[in-house]
N, C-alpha and C positions, 0 to 999 in steps of 0.2 A: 589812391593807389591804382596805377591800371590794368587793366585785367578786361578777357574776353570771355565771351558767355560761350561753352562748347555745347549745353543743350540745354532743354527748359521746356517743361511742359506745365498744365495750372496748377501753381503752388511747389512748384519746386524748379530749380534750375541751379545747374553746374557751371562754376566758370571758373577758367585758371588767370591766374596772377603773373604777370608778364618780368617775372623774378627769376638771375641764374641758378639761385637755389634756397631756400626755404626748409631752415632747421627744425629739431621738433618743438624746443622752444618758442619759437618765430609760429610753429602751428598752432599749438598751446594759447597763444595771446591773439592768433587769428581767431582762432574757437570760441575764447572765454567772451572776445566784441562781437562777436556774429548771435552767437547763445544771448546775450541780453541786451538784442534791439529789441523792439517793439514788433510784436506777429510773430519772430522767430519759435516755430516749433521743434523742429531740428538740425544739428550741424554735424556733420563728416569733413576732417580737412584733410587732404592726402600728399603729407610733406613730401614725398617722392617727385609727386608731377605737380606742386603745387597749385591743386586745384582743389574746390571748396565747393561740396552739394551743400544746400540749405531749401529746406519745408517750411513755408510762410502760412501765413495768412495776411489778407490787406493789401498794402498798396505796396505795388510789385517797383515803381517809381522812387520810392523813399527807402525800399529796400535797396536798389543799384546805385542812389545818392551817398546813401552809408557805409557802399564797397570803396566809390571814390575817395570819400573824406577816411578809410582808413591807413591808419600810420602805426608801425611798431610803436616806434617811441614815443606816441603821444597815449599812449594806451595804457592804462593804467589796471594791474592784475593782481588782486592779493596773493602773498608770496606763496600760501598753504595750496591755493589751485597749480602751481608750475611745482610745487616742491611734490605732491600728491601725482602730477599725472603720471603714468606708464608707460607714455608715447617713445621713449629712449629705449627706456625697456625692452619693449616690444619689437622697434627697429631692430635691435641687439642680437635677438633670439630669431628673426626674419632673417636675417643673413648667415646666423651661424648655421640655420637649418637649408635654405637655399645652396649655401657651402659647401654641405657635406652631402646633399643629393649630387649638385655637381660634381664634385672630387671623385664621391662612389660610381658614377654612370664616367666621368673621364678616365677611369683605372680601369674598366672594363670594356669601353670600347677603343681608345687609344692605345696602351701599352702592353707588349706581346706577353706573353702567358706566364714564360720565367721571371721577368720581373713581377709580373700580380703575384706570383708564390713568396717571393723572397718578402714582396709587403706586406702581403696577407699573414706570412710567419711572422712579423717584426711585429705586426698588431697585435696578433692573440698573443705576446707576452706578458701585455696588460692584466689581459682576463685571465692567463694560467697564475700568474702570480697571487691577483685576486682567492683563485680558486685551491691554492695551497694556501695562504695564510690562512684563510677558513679552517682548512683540513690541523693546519698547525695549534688554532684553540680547540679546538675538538668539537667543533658544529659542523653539520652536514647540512648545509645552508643554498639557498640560488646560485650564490656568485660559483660553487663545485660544481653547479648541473652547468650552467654556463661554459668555465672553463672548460669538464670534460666531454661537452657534445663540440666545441669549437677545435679543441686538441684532437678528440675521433677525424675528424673530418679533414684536418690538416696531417694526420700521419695516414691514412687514407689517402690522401692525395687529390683532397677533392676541395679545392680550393676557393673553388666558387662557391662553395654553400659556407663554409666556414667566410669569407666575406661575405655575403649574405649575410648570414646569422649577426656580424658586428656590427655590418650598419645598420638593418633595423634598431639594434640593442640602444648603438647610440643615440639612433633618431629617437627612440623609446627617450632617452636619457635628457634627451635634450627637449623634449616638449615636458615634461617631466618636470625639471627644472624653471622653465620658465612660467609654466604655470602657479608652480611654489613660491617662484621670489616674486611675483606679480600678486598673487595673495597676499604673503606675510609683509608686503611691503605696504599695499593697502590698509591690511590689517596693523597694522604699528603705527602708520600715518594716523587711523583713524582713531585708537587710541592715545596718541601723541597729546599733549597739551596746549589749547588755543584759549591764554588765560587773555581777559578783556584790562579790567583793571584790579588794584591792587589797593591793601589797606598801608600804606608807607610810613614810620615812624620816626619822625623829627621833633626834635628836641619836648620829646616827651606829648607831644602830639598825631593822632593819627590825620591823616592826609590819604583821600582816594587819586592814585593816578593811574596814568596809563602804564600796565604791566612793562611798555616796551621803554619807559625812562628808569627803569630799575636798574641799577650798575652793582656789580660787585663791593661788599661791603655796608651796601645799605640794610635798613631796617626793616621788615614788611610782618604784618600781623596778621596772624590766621584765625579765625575762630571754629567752634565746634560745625559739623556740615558742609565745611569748603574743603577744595583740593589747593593740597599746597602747591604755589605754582614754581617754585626754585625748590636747587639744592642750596644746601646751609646750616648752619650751626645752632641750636635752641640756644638763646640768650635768656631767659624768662620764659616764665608761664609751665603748665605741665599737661599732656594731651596721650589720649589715646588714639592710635595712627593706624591705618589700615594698608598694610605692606602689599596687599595682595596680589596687586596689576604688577610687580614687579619680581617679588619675590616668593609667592605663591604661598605664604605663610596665610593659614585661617584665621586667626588670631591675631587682633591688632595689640601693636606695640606701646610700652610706655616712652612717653618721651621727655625727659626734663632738661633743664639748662646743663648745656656743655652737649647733650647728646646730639645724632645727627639727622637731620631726613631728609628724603630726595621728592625732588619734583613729580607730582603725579598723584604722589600716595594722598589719602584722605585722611583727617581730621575727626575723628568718629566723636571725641569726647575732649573741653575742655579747651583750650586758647595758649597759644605758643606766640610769642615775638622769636624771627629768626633771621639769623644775619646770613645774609646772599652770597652764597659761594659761585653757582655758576647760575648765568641767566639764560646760556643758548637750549634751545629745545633739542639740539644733537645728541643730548648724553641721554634724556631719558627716550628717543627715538633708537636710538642703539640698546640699550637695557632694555628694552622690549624688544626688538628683531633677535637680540641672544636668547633672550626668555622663550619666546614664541620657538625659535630652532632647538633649545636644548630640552625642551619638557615634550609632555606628550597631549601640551593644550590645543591642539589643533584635531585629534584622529576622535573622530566619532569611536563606539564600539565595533559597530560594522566595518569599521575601517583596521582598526586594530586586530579584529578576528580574521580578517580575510590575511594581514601578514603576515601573522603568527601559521595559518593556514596553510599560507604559501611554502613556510621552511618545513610546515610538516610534513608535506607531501613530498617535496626533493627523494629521502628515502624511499618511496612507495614506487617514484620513477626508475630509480635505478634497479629497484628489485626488479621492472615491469622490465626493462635492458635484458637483466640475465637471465629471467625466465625464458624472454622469448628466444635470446640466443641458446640456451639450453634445449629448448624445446623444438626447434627450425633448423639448430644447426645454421645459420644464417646471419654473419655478420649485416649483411646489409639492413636486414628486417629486425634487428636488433640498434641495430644505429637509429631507424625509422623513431623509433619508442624512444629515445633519450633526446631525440630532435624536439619533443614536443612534449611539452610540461606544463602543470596549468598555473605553477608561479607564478610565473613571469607575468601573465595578464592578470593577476588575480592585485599581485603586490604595482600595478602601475598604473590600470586600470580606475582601483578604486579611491586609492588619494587625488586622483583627477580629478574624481565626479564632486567629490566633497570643496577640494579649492577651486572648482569654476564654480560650483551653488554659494560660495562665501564672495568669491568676485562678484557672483552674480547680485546676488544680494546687495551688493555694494550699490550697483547702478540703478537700484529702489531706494536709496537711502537707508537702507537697513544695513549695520555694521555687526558681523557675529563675529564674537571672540573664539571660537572654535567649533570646529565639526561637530563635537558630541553637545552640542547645544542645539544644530538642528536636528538630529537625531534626536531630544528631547521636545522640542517642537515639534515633531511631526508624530511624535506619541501621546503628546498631551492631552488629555482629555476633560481637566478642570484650568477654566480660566478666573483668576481674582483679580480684580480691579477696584486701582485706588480711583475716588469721584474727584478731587478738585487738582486741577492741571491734566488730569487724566480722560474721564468722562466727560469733565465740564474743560471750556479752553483755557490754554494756559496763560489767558493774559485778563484776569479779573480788574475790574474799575469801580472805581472809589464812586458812589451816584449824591451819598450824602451824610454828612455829619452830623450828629446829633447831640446836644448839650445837656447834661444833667447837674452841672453846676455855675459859678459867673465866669468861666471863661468860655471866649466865643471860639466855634467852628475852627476859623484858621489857627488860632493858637493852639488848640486840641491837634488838630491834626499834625501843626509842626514837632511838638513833643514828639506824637506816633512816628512819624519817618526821622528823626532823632535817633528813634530806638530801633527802628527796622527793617532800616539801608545794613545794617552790619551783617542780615542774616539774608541765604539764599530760599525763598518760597515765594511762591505767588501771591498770595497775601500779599506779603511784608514791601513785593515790586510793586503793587499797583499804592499801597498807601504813599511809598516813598515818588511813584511818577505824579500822583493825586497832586502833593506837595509842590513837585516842581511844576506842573504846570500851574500851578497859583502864585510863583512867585518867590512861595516861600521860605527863606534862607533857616535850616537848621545845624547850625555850624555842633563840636560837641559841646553838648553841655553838662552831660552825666559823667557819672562815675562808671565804677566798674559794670558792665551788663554780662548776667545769663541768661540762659536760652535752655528753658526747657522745651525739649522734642515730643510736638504734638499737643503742647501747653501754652506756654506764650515765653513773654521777656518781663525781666525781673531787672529794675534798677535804682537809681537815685538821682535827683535832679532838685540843685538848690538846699540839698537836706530832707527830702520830702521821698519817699519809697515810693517807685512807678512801677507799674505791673500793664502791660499789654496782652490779653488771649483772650483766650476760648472761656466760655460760659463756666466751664469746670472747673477752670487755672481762676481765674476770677471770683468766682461766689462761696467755690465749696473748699478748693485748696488755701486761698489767698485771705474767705472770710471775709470779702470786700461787702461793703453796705449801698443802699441806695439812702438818698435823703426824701424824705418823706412826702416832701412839696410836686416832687418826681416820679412818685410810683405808677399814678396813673399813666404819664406818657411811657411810659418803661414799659407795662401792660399791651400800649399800643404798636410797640416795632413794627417795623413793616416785616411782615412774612416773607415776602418772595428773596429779600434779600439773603447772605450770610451776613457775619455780626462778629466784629472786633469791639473789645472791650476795655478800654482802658479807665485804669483805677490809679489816685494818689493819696498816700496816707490810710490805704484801706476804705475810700470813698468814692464811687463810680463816678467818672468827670466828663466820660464823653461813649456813645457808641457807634463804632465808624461803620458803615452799611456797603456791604460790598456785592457789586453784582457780579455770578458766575454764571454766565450762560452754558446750557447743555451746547455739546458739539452738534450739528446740523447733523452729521454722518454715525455720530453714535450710535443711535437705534437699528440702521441698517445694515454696519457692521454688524452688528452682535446679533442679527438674524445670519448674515454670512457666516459668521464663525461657526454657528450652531451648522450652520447643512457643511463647513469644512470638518468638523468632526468632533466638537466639542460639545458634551452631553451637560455639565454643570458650566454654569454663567455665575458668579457670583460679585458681589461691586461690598466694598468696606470703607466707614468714613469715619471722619472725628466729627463731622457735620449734627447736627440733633436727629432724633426718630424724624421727626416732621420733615424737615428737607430729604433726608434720605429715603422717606417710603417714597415721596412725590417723585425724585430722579428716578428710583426701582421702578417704579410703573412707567414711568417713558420710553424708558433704556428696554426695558425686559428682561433684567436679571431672572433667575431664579429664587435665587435670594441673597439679604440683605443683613448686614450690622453697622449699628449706628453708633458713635461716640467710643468709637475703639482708639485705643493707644497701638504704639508700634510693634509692640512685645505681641499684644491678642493679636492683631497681622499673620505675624510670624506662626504661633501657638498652633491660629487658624492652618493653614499653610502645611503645619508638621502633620496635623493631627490629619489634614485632606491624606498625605503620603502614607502615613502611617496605614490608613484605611486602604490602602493601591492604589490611588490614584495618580497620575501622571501630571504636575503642577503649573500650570505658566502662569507669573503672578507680574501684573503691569503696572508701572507705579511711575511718580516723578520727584518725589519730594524726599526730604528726609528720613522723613519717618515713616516713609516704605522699605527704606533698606534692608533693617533688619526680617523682612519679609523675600526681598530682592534676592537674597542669600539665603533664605529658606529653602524656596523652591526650586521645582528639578529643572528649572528657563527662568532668570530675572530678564523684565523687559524693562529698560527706559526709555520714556519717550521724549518727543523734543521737548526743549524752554525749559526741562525741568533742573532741578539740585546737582551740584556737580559730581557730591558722592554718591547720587544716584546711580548716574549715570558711570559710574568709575567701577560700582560694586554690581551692578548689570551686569549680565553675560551675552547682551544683546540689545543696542541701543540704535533708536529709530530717531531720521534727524529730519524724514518728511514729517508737518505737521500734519497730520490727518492717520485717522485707527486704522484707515484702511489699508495701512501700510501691513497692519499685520492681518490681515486676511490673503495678505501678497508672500509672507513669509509661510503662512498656514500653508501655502499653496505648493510654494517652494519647495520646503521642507519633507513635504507628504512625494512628492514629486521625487525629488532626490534619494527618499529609502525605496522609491518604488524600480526607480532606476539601478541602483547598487542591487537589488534583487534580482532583477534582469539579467544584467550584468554576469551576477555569478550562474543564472541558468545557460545563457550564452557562452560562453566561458567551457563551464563541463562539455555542454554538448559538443563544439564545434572541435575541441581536444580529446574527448574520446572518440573521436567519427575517424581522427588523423592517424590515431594509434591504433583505430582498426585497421583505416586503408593502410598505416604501413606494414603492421602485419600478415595482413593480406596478401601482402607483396605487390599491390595495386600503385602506392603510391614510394617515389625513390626518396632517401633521404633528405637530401638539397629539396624535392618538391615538399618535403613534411615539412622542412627547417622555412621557408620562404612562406606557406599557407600558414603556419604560426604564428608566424612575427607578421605574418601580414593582416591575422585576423585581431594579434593583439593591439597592433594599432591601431587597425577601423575601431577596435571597441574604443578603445582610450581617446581616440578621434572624437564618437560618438561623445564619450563620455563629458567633453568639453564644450559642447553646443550648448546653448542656450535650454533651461526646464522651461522656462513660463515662454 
């Protein structure tokens, strides 16, 4: 494509694209091929003048080679990066606001005086209407202080301040706005569903495809710990469902054949077959943009105190009206004091600062499902952490098989990813990648499997009972045996590893060795954590004592439990709150959940389970911990800010209400310093914390 270089200095350089015009689309897929060459550090594209800065590193040659060879249409963008951006958005709300500066500056210097009154009148009918339905339910609310300082001022005669007063309101309204549907839209994208593939059922056989060959009316199988990825009908099976992302119910649901469930919800308990009603991700992106607008999941406390705030005060202003006109004798210096409220900046103000820190957030890879969850983060003062996916990376590998009866390695192994490809944890990925990279074909060949949470899998194969887990599900629940010829290498395991167990007929047959390395960055996160404000460190595992003291002394926990189930998690979790503590509990897997819901902050992190990630209230898709020493940061930042906020706020509105009683300042000069300081704040309040 061609294109001229307009500046360029080392490591960075602007050139525009020799195009009559360049949509935001067209920018969108300039972006996503600029962002993953090779050396690209950073990309800005500016559909307007379509021109394009980019931050390299490297060879400044192969970077101008790859402007050349780019083409829209050979460029190839996953649909979730164009359906996710803002860029429309954003345009949207740049013009509507450009608009109405121009309009209000062309009504004031262009058109003589009588017609600015006649439109000035025609406008506040909006807000007098506003400000009597109000009065009509019987609240004494903004929209009456609004209407009745705009109506003073136009039977006054004072026309310019009552325009004044509307277009800040609107511009108030309109950044307002665009800041909210720019939030809740990332926010419903990011909760939206991005299913890979799918367990599909034909003619009485399961079949993995890809989610995106599913058509209505087909068959697809869910088991316990996955999100169901359609709407549709239970034909079979019976499960307990976690409504929560949708329908805010605590309490998951039963679900049996003939009933219904929608895309998104989780799987808590249990195994459904469900016939596919709709496949597009529109319905449950819509069911969540309603959710998100009709509840109160987005206002921190701070945020809901300050609105409530804002209507109580309305009263206080008007009384502060007829005092001083009682007391002055002085309509002017009584108009002064109803000019200036601290509402209005209190109630527009603080919903800003909370949805630019949740956008903000966004562009760390950090996704928060609501305000009062950083509000919860930035008070937290006990952190628990699950060790495997968590502490240790989430992508464990298979190093070696080990034989405790006549069958070899690869056929042990084939059994294990037989049994668990069906289930989401890290474990169950690395045996099942183990398998593929050797070869070997495990079509099914068991019966029925369950899946005990934080125990193993329980099946049958050929007639013969198979059991895969943990040391405990294995020896002491299942009663499984060693054969005697075997004990002493049994004796010998390798240490450093973790250790899958598989047992048939209640006879140990193989034990698969898995290596989880600690994170590089572990240890010195969790020093960070500690000086961001975090006084207890604690880490929880199903891991044995021995692996878990060893991870606790690298890490530097506080402390440690070893060989927990998912209930002690939780238990844990209550009894921290119970004590006062403030909880943020990090986990990936399944059988973190019922802990993820415990506490006063569930974090999930990436690669992890999908109902993890679903029953989280705040899910992290950089891989690296240090994402959340970036939300620590955040969050501590943002209450710090909304404190400001409201000392800014009182002072610069009582200093108004003096100068107007004073008789210092005229009422159009009170009404313009108001709306002009409420903006700068709500300005302020949308810049960047970190």
């Amino acid at each position: 494509m061609k294109f001229t270089i307009r500046h360029e200095i080392r490591g960075r350089i602007r050139v525009h694209f020799e195009t009559s015009r360049m949509s935001c689309r067209q920018a969108d897929i300039l972006a996503y091929y600029l962002e993953n060459l090779p050396g690209v550090q950073q990309v800005k594209v500016y559909e307007r003048t379509a021109d394009a800065a980019v931050c390299y590193t490297g060879d400044r040659g192969a970077l101008l080679q790859a402007l050349r060879s780019f083409r829209y249409e050979k460029t190839e963008v996953p649909a979730q990066v164009l359906e996710s951006s803002g860029r429309q958005l954003n345009a949207e709300y740049q013009e509507k606001l450009v608009g109405k500066v121009l309009l209000h500056l062309g009504k004031r210097f262009l058109l003589p005086a009588p017609v600015r009154a006649l439109i000035t009148g025609m406008n506040s009918l909006k807000y007098l209407r506003h400000g009597l339905r109000c009065l009509a339910g019987r609240r004494l609310e903004v929209p009456v202080l609004d209407a009745t300082a705009i109506g003073a001022s136009v039977l006054r005669g004072d026309t310019n301040t009552a325009s004044n007063v509307m277009f800040l309101l609107d511009v108030g309204e309109i950044l307002e706005e665009w800041t909210h549907k720019k939030s809740v839209g990332d926010l419903a994208r990011s909760m939206s569903l991005q299913v890979g593939k799918v367990w599909q059922l034909r003619e009485g056989q399961e079949i993995l495809v890809p989610a995106s060959q599913i058509q209505p009316g087909d068959t697809v199988v869910v088991r316990m710990g996955n999100v169901i990825p359609f709407d549709g009908a239970v034909t079979e099976g019976e499960g307990m469902v976690n409504q929560s992302s949708l329908t805010g119910e605590s309490l998951p649901v039963r679900k049996t054949a003939g009933g219904y469930v929608y895309a998104g919800t989780a799987l808590e308990e249990g195994e459904l077959a469900i016939r596919v009603r709709e496949v597009s991700g529109s319905t449950r992106y819509e069911k969540i943009v309603s959710m998100i607008e009709e509840t109160e999941k987005l206002k921190s406390a701070m945020e809901s105190r300050a609105e409530h705030l804002a209507d109580r005060l309305v009263p206080y202003t008007f009384a502060g009206t007829i005092l001083t006109g009682l007391l002055t004798r002085n309509v002017t210096k009584a108009v002064s004091v109803l000019m200036v409220d601290f509402s209005c900046a209190l109630k527009l103000a603080m919903p800003l600062s909370v949805l630019s820190a949740i956008r903000e957030a966004r562009e760390y890879q950090i996704t928060v499902k609501g305000g009062k969850y950083l509000e919860a983060a930035a008070d937290a003062d006990t952190i628990v952490f699950d060790k495997t996916g968590t502490l240790t990376k989430a992508q464990p590998t298979v190093k070696e098989v080990l034989t405790f009866g006549p069958h070899s390695p690869a056929e042990m192994l084939r059994v294990a990813a037989c049994l668990e490809e069906h289930f989401p944890h890290s474990m169950a990925k690395a045996v099942v990648a183990a398998a593929k990279a050797q070869g070997l074909e495990h079509e099914e060949m068991h019966s029925q499997v369950n899946y005990i949470v934080a125990h193993g899998i329980s099946s049958s194969i050929e007639g013969r009972k198979v059991v895969i887990g943990s040391h405990h599900f294995v020896f002491e629940d299942e009663k499984c045996t060693i054969r005697e010829e075997y004990r002493d290498a049994f004796e010998q395991l390798p240490e450093e590893y973790s250790h899958l167990y598989l047992a048939a007929d209640n006879v140990l047959e193989a034990v698969i060795c898995i290596e989880d390395p600690l994170r590089e960055e572990a240890a010195p996160v969790l020093r960070e954590l500690r000086k961001a404000g975090f006084r207890k460190l604690v880490m929880m595992t199903g891991d044995s004592e021995r692996t878990a003291a060893a991870i606790a002394a690298r890490v530097g926990v506080d402390a440690y439990d070893s060989e927990v189930l998912p209930e002690d998690k939780a238990r844990f979790v209550e009894r921290e709150r119970q004590a006062g503590h403030v909880v943020m509990m990090v986990g990936d897997g399944i059988n973190d959940s019922p802990a993820l819901s415990a506490a006063n902050v569930g974090i999930a992190v990436s690669k992890g389970a999908e109902i993890a990630r679903e029953i989280a209230d705040i899910t992290i898709t950089r891989d690296s911990l240090e994402a959340l020493v970036t939300l620590k940061h955040l969050s501590t930042r943002l209450m710090k800010r909304i404190q400001r906020n409201y000392r800014l706020i009182v002072a610069i509105n009582t200093g108004l209400i003096l100068l107007g009683v004073g008789g210092i300042l005229q009422p159009s000069a009170s009404a313009l310093l108001h709306n002009a300081s409420t903006l700068a704040i709500s300005l302020e309040s949308m810049r960047d914390l970190l």
